[in-house]
gemmi code that builds the backbone of each chain (N, CA, C; Angstrom):
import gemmi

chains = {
    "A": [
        ("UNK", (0.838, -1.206, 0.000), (0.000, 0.000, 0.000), (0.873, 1.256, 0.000)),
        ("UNK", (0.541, 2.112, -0.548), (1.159, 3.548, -0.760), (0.663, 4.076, 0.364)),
        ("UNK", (1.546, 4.825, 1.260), (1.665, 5.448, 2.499), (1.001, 6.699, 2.275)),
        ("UNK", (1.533, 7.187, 1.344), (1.518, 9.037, 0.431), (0.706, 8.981, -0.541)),
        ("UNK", (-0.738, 9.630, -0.019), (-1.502, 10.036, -0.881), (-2.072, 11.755, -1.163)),
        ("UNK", (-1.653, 12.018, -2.376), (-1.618, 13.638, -2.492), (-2.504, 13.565, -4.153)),
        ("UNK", (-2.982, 14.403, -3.862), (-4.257, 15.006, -5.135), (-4.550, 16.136, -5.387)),
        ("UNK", (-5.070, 17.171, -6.293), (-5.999, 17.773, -6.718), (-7.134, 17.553, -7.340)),
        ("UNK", (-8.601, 18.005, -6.856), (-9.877, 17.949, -7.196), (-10.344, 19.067, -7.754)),
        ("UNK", (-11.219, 18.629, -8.865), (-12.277, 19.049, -9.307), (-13.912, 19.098, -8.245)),
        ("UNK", (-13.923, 18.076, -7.908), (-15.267, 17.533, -6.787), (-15.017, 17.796, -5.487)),
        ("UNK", (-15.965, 17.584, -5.116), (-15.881, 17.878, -3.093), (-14.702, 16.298, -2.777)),
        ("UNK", (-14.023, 16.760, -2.182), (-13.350, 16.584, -1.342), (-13.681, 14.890, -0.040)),
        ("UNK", (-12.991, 14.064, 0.077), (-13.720, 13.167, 0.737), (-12.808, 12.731, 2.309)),
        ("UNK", (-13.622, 13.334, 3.110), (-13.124, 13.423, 4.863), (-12.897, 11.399, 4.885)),
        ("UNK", (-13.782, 10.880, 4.441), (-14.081, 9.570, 5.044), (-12.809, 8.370, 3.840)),
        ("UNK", (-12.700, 8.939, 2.892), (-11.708, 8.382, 2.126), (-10.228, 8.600, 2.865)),
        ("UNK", (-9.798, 9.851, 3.243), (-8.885, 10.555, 3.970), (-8.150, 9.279, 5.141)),
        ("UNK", (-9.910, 9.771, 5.856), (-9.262, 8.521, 7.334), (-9.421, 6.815, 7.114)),
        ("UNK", (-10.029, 6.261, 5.611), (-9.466, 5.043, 5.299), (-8.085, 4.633, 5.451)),
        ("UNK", (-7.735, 5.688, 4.463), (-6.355, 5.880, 4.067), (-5.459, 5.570, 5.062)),
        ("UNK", (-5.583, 6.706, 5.957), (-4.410, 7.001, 7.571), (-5.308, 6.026, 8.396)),
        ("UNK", (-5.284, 4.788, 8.634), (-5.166, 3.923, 9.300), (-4.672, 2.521, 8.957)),
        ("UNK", (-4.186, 1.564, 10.349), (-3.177, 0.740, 10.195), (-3.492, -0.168, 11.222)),
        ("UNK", (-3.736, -1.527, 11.542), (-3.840, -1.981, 12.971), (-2.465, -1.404, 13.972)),
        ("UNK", (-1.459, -1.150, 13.404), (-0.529, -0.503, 14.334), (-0.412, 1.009, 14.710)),
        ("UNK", (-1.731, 1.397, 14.269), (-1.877, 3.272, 14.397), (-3.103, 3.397, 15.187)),
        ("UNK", (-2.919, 4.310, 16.499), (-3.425, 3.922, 17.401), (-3.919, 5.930, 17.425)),
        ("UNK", (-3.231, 6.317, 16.465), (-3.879, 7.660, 15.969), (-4.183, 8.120, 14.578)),
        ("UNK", (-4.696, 9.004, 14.083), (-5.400, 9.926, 13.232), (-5.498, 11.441, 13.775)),
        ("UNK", (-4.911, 12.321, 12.673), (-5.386, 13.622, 13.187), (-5.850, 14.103, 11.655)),
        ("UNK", (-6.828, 14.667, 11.678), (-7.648, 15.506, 10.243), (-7.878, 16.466, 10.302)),
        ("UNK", (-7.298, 17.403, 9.367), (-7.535, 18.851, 9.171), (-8.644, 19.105, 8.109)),
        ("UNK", (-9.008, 20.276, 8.021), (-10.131, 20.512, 7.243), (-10.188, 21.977, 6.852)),
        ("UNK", (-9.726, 22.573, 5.800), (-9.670, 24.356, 5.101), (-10.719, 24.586, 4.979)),
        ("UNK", (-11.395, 25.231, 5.628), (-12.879, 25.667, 4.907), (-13.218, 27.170, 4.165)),
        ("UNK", (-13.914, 27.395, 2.845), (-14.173, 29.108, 2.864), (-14.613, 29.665, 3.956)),
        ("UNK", (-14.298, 30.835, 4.394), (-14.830, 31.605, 5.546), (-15.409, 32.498, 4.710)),
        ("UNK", (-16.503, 33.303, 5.468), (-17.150, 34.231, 5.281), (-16.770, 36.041, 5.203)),
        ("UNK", (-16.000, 36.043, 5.904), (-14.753, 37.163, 6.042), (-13.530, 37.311, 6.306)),
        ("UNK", (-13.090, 37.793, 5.257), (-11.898, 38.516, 5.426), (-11.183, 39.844, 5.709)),
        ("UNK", (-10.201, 39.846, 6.372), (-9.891, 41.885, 6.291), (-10.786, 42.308, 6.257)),
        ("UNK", (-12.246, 42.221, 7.209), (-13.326, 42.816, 7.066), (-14.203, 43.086, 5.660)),
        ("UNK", (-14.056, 42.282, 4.608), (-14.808, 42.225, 3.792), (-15.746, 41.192, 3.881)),
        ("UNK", (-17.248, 41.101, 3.736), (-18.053, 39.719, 3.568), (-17.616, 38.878, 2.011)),
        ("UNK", (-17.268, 37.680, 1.951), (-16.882, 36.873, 1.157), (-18.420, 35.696, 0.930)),
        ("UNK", (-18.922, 35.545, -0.461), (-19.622, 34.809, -0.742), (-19.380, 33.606, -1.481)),
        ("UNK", (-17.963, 33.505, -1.818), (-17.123, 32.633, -2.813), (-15.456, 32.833, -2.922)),
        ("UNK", (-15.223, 31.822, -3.079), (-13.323, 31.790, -3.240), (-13.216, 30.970, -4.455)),
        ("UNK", (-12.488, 31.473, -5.731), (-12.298, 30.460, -6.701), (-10.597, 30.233, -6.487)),
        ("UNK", (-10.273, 28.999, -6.759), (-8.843, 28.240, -6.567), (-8.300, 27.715, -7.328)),
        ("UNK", (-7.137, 28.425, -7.825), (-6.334, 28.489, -9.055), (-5.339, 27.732, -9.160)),
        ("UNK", (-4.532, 26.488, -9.701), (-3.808, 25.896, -8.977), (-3.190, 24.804, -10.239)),
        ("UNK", (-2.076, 24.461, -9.677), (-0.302, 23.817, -11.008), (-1.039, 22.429, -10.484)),
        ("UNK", (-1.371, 21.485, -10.960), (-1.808, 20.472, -10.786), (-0.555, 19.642, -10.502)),
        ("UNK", (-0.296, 19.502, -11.485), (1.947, 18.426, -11.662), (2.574, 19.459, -10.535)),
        ("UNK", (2.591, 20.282, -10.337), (4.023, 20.893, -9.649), (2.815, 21.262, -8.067)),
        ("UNK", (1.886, 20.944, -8.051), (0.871, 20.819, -6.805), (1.431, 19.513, -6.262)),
        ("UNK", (1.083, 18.984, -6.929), (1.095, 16.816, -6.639), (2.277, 16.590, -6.065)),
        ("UNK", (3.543, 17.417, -6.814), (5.133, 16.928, -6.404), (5.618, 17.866, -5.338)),
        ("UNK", (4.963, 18.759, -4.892), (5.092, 19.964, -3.920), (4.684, 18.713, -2.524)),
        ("UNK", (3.195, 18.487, -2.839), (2.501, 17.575, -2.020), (3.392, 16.873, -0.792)),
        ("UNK", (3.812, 15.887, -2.155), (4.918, 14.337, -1.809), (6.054, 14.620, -1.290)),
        ("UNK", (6.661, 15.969, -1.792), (7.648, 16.448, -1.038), (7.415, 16.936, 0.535)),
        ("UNK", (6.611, 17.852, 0.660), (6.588, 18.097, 1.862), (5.969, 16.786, 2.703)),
        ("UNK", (4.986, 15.563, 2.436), (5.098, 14.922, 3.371), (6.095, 13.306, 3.351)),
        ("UNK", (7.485, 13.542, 2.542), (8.027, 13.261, 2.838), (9.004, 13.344, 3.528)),
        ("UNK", (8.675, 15.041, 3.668), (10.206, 15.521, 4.676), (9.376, 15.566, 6.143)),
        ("UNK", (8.094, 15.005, 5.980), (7.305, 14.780, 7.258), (7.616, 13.299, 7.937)),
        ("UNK", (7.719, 12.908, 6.859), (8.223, 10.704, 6.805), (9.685, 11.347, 7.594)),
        ("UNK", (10.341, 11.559, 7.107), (11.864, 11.114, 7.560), (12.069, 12.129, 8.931)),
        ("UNK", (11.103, 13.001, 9.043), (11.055, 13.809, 10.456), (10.525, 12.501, 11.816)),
        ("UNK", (9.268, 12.254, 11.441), (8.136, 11.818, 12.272), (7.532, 10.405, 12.250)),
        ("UNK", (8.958, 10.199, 10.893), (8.395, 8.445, 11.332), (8.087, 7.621, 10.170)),
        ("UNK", (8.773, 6.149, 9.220), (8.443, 5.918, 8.125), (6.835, 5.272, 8.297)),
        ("UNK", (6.819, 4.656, 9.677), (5.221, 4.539, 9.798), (4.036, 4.716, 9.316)),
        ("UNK", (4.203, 6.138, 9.388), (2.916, 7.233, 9.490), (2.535, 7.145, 7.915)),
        ("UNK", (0.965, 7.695, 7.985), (0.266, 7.596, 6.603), (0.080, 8.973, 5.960)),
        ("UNK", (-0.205, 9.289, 5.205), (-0.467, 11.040, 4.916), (-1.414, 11.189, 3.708)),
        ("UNK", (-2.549, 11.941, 3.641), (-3.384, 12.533, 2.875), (-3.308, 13.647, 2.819)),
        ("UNK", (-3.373, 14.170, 1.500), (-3.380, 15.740, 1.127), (-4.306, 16.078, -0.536)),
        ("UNK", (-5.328, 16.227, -0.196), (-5.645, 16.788, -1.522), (-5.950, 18.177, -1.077)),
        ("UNK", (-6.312, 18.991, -2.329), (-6.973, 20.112, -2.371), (-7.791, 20.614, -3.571)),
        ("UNK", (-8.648, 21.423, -3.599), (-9.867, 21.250, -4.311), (-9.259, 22.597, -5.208)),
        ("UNK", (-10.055, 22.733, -6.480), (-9.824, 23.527, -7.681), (-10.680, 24.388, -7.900)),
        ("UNK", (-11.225, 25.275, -8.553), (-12.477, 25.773, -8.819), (-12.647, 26.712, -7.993)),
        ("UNK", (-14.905, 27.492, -8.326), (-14.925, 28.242, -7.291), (-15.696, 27.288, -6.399)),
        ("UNK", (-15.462, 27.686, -5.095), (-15.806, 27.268, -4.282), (-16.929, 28.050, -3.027)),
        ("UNK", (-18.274, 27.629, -2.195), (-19.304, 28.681, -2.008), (-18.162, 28.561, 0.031)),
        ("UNK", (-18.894, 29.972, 0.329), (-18.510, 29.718, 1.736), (-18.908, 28.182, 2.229)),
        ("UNK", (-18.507, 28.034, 3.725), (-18.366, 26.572, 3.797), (-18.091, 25.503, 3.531)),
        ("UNK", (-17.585, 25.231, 1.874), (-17.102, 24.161, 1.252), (-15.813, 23.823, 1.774)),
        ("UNK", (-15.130, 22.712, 1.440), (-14.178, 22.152, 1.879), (-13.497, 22.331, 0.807)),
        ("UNK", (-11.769, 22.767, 1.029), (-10.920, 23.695, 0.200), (-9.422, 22.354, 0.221)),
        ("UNK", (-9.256, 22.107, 1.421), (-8.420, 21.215, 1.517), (-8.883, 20.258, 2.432)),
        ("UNK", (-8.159, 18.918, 2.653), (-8.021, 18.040, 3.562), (-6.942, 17.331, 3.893)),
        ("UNK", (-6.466, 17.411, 4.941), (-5.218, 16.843, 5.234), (-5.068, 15.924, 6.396)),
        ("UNK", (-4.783, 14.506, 6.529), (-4.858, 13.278, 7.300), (-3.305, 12.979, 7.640)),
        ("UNK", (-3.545, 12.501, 8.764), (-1.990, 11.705, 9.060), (-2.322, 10.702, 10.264)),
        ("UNK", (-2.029, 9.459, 9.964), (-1.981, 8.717, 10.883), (-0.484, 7.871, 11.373)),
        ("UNK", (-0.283, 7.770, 12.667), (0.735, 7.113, 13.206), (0.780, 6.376, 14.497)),
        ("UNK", (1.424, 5.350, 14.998), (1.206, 4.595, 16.427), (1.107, 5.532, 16.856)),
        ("UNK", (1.020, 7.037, 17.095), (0.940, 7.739, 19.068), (0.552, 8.956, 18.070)),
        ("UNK", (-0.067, 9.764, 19.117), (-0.599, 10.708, 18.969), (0.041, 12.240, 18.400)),
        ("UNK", (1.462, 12.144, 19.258), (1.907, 13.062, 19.409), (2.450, 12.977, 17.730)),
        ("UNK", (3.059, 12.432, 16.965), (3.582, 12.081, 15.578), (2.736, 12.799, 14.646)),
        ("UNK", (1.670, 12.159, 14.575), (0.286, 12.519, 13.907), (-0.142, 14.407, 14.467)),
        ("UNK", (0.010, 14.833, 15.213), (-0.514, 16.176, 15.520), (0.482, 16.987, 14.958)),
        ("UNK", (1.777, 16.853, 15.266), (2.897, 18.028, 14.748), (3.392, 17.173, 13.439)),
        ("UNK", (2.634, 16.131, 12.483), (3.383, 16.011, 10.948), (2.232, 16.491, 10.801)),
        ("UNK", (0.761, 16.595, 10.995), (-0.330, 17.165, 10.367), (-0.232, 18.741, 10.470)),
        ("UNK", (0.203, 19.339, 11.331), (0.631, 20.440, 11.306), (1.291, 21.699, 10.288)),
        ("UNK", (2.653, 20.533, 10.119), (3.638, 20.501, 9.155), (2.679, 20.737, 7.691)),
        ("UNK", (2.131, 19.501, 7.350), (1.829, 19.240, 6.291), (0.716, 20.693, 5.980)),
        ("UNK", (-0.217, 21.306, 6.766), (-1.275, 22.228, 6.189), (-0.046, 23.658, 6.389)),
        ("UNK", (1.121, 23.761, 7.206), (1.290, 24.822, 7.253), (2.772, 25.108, 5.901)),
        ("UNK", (3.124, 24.368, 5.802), (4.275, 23.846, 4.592), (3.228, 23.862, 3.390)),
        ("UNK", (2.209, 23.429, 3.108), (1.170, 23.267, 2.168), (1.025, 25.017, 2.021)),
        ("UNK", (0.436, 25.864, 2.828), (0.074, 27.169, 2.602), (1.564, 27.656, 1.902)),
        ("UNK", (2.338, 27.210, 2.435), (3.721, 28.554, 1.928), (4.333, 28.046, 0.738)),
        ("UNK", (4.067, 27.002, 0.103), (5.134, 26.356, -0.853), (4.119, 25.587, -1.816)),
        ("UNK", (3.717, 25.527, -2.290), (2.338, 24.421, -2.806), (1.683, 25.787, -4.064)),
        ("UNK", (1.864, 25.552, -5.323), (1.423, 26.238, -6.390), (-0.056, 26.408, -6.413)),
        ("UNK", (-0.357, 27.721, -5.279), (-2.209, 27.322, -5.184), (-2.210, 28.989, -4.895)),
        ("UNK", (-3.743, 29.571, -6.109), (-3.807, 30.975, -5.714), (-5.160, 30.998, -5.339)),
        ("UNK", (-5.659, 31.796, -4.538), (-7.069, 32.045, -4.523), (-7.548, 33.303, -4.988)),
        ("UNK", (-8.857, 33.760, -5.268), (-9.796, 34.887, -5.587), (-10.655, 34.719, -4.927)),
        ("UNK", (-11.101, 36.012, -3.891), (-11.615, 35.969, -3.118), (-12.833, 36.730, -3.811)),
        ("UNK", (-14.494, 36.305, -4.124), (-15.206, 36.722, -4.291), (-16.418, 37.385, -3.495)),
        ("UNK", (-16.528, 38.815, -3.365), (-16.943, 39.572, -2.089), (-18.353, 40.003, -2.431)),
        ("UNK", (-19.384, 39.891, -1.235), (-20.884, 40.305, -1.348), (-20.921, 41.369, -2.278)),
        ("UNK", (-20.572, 42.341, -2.253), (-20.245, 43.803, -2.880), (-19.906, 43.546, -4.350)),
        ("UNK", (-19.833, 42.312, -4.647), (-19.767, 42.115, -6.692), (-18.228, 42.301, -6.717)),
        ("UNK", (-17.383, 42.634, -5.995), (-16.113, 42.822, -6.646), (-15.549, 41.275, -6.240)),
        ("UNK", (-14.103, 41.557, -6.501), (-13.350, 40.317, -6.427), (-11.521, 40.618, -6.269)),
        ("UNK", (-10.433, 39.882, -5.706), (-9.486, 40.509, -5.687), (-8.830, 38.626, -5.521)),
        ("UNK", (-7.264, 38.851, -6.457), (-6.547, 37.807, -5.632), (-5.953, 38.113, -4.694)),
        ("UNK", (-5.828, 36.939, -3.652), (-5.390, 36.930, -2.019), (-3.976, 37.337, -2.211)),
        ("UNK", (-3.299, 37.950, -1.793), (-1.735, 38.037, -1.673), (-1.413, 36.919, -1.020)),
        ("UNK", (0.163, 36.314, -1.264), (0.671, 35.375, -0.846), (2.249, 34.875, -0.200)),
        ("UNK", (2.450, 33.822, -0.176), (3.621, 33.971, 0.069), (4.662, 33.334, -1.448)),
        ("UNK", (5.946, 34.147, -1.333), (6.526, 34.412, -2.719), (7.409, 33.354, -2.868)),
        ("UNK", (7.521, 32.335, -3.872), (7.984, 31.565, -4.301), (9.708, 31.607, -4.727)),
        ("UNK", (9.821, 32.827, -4.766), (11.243, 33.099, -5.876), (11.927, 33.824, -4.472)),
        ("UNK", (13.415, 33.446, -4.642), (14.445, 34.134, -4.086), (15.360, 35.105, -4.861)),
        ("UNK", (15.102, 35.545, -6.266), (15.910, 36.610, -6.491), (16.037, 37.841, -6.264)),
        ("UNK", (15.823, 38.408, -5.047), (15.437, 39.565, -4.689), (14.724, 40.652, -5.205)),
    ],
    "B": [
        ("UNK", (20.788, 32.893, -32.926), (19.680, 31.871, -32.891), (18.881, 32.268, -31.310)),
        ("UNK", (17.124, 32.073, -32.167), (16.298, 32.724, -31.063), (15.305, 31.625, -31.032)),
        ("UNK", (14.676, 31.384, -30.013), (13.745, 30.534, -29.641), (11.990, 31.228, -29.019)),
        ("UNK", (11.107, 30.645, -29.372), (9.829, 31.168, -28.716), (9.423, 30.129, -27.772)),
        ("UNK", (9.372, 30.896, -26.758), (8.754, 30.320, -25.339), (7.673, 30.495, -25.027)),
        ("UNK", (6.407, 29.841, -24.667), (5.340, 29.811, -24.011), (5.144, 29.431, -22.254)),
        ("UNK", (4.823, 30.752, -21.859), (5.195, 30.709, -20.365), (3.559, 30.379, -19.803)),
        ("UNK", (2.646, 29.643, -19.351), (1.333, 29.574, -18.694), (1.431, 30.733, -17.816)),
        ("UNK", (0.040, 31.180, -17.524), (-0.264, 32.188, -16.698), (-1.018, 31.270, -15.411)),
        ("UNK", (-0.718, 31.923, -14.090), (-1.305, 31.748, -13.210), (-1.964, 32.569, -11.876)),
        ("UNK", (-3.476, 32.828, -11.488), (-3.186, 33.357, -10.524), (-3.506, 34.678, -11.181)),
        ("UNK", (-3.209, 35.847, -10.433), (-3.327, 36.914, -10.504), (-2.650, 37.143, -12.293)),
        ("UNK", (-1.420, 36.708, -12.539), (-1.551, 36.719, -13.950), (-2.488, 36.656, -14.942)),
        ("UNK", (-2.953, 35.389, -14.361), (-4.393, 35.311, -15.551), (-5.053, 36.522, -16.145)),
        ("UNK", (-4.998, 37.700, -15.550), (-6.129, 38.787, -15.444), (-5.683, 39.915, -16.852)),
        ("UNK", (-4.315, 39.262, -17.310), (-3.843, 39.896, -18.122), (-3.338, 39.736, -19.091)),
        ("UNK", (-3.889, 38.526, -19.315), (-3.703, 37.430, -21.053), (-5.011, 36.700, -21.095)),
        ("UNK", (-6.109, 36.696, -21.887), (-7.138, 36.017, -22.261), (-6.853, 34.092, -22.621)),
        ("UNK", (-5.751, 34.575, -23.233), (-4.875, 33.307, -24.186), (-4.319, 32.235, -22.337)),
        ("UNK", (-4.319, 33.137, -21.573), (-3.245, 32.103, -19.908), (-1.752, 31.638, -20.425)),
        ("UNK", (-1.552, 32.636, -21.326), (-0.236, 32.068, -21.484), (0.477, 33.364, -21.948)),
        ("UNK", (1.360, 33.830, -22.741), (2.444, 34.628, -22.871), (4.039, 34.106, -23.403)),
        ("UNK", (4.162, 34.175, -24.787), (4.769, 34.175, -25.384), (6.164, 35.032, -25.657)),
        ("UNK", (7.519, 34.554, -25.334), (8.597, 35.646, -25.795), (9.163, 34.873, -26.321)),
        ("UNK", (10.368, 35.493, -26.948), (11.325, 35.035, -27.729), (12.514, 35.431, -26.820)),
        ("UNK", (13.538, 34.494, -26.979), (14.788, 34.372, -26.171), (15.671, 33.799, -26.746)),
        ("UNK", (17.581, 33.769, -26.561), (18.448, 33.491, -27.754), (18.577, 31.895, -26.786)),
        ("UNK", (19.061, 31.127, -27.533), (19.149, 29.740, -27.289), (19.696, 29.204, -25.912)),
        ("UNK", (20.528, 29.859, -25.170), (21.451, 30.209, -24.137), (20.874, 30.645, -22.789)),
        ("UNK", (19.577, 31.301, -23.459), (19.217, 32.254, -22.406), (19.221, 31.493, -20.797)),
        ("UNK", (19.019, 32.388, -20.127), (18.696, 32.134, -17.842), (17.448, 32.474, -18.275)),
        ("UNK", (16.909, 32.142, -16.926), (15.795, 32.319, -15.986), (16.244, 34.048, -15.922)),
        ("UNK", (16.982, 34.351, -15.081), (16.767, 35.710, -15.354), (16.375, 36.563, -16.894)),
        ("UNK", (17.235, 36.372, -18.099), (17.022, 37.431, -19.343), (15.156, 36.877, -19.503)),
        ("UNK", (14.896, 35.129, -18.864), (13.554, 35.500, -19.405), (12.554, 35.963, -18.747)),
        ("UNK", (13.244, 36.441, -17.545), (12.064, 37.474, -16.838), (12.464, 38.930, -17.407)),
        ("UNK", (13.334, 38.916, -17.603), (13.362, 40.564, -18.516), (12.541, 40.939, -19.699)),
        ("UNK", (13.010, 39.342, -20.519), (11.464, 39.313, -22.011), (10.506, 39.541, -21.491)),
        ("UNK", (9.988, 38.716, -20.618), (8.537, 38.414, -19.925), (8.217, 39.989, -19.388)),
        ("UNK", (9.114, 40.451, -18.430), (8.559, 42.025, -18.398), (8.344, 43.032, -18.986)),
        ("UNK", (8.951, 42.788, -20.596), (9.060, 43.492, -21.751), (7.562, 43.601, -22.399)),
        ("UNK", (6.801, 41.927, -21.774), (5.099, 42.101, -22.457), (4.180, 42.812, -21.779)),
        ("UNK", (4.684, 43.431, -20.306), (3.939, 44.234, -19.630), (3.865, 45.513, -19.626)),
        ("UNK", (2.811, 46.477, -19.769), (3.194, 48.074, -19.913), (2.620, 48.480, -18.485)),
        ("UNK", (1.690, 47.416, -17.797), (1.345, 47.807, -16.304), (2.004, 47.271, -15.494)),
        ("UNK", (2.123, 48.636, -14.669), (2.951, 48.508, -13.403), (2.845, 47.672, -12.371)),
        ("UNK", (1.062, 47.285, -12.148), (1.327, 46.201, -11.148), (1.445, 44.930, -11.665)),
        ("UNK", (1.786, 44.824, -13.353), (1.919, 43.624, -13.363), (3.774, 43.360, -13.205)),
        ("UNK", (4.077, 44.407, -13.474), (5.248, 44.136, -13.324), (5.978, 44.567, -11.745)),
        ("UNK", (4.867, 44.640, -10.924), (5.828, 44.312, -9.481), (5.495, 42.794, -9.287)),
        ("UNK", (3.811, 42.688, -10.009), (3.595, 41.037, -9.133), (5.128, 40.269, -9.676)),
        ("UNK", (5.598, 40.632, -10.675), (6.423, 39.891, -11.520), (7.509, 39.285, -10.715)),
        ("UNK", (8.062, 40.683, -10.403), (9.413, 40.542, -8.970), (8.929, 40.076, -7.934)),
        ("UNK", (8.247, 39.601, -7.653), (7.710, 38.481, -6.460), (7.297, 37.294, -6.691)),
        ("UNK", (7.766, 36.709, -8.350), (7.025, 35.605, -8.678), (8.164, 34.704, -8.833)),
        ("UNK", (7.634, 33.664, -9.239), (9.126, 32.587, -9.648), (8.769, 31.584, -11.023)),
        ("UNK", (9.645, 31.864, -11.723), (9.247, 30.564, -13.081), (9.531, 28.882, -12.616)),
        ("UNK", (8.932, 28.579, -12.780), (8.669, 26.587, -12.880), (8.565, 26.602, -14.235)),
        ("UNK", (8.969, 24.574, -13.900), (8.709, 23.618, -14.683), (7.470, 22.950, -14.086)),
        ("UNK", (7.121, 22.345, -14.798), (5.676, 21.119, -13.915), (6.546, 20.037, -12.623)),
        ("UNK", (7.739, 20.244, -13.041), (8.471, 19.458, -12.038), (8.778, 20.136, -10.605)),
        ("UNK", (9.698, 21.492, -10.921), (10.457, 22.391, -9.781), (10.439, 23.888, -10.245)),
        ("UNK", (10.486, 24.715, -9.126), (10.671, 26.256, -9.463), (12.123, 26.322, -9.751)),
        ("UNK", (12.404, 27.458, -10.281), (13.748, 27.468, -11.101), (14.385, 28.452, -10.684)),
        ("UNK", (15.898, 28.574, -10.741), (16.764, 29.344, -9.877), (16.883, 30.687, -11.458)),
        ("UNK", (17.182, 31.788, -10.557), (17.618, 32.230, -11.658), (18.520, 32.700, -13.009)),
        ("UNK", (19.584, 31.521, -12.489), (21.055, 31.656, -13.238), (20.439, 30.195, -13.532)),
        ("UNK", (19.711, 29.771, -13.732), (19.719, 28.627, -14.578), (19.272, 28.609, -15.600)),
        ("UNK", (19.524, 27.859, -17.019), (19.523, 28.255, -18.376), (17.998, 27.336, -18.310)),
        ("UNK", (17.350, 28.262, -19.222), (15.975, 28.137, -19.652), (15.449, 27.177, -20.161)),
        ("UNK", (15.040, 25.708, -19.582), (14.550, 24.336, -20.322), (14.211, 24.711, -21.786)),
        ("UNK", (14.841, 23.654, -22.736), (14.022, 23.779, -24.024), (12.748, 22.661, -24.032)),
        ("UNK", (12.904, 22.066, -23.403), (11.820, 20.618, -23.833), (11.020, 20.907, -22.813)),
        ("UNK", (10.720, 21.456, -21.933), (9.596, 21.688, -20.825), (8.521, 22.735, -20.782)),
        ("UNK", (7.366, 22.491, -20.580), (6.619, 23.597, -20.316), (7.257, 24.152, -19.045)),
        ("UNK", (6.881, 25.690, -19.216), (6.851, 26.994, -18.548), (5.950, 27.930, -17.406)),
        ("UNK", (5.707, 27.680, -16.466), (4.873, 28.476, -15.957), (5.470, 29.784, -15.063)),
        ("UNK", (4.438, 30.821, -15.063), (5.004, 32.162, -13.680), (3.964, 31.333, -12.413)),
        ("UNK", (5.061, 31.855, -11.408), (4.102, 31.228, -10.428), (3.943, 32.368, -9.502)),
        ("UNK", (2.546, 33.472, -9.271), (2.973, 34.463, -8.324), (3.169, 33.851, -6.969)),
        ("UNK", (3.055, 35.001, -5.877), (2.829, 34.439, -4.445), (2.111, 33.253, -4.085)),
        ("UNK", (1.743, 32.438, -3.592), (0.685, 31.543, -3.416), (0.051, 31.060, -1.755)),
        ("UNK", (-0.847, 30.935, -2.120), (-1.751, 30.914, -1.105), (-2.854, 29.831, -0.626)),
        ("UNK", (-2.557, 28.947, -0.710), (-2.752, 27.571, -0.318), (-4.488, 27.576, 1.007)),
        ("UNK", (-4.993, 26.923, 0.592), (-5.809, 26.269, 2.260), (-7.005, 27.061, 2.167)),
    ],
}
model = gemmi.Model(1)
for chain_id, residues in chains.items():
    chain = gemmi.Chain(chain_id)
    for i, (resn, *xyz) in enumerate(residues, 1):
        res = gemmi.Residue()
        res.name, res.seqid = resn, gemmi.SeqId(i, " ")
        for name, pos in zip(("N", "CA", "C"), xyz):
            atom = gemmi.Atom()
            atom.name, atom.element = name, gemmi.Element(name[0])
            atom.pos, atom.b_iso = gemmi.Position(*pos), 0.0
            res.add_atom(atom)
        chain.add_residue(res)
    model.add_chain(chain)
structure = gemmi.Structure()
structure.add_model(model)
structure.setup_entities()
């Protein structure tokens, strides 16, 4: 079985596929994250987020970061990561991210890792679509080091 | 000897090519840097050319340094800031 499972979607997103995945009779944990649209931002009301995103250089971003989660936290441990494409309405599910391992503590700080390494490095833009008819992309964090 | 490159748009780029892509020409040799100089050469707006200096060119594989000579056999993308979750 493949330990490392990383995706991009078109469709909703599946919580219950996730925690198939990250379990093991020798994993005695699971921790699941869940991105959801929010409703505001910077004090603007938000009715929609559309999500722009490198599918190939998403997938290998993915595998990378939760492999530098494997050789941190354990060859054990299981890992799910997709994230969803498109626009998306408040409340929908944007990402999902799973990790299972024998103990608890493994599973809480590689799941960690994985959504907060995912935000800074992972080829993904959003547009934030606001009650008010306008729309703006989110600023982010910058990929390039050439000053 | 000059070559035409097709760079994908992403992201806040999008907003400023119908086509999501962007086309320059570059001499056979070229870096990652001269082809962000072409690439800024197709912009006459200013904020497209700050998002620019905050962005980074990829392959579908890896983002690319900028003293490194310009894949011929690979697609191209700009990748601005990104914002994940």
């Amino acid at each position: 079985m493949m330990t490392i499972h990383v995706d991009t979607k078109n469709e909703a997103l599946s919580t219950e596929a996730a925690l198939a995945h990250c379990s093991a009779p020798g994993h005695g944990a699971a921790d699941l994250f869940i991105g959801r649209v929010r409703d505001l931002n910077q004090g603007r009301a938000v009715n929609a987020v559309s999500y722009d995103l490198h599918p190939l250089l998403c997938c290998n971003v993915f595998r990378e970061i939760c492999e530098e989660a494997r050789a941190e936290w354990g060859e054990a441990l299981h890992f799910w990561l997709e994230h969803r494409q498109g626009r998306l309405a408040v409340g929908d599910d944007s990402v999902v991210v799973a990790v299972s391992s024998p103990h608890r503590d493994e599973s809480f700080k590689a799941c960690r890792y994985l959504v907060e390494q995912m935000k800074h490095r992972a080829p993904i833009w959003k547009q934030e679509h606001y009650v008010d008819g306008d729309s703006a992309w989110v600023q982010g964090h910058a990929l390039c080091s050439h000053g | 000897m000059t070559r035409k490159i097709d760079v994908k748009l992403y992201g806040a780029f999008r907003q400023y090519s119908p086509n999501k892509s962007v086309t320059v020409s570059l001499p056979a040799e070229a870096t990652v840097s001269s082809l962000r100089q072409a690439f800024a050469e197709q912009f006459d707006d200013d904020n497209a050319r700050a998002l620019l200096k905050a962005s980074a060119f990829a392959t579908d594989e890896a983002v690319l340094d900028e003293q490194e000579p310009v894949p011929s056999d690979k697609p191209l993308s700009i990748l601005p800031p990104v914002c994940g979750g």
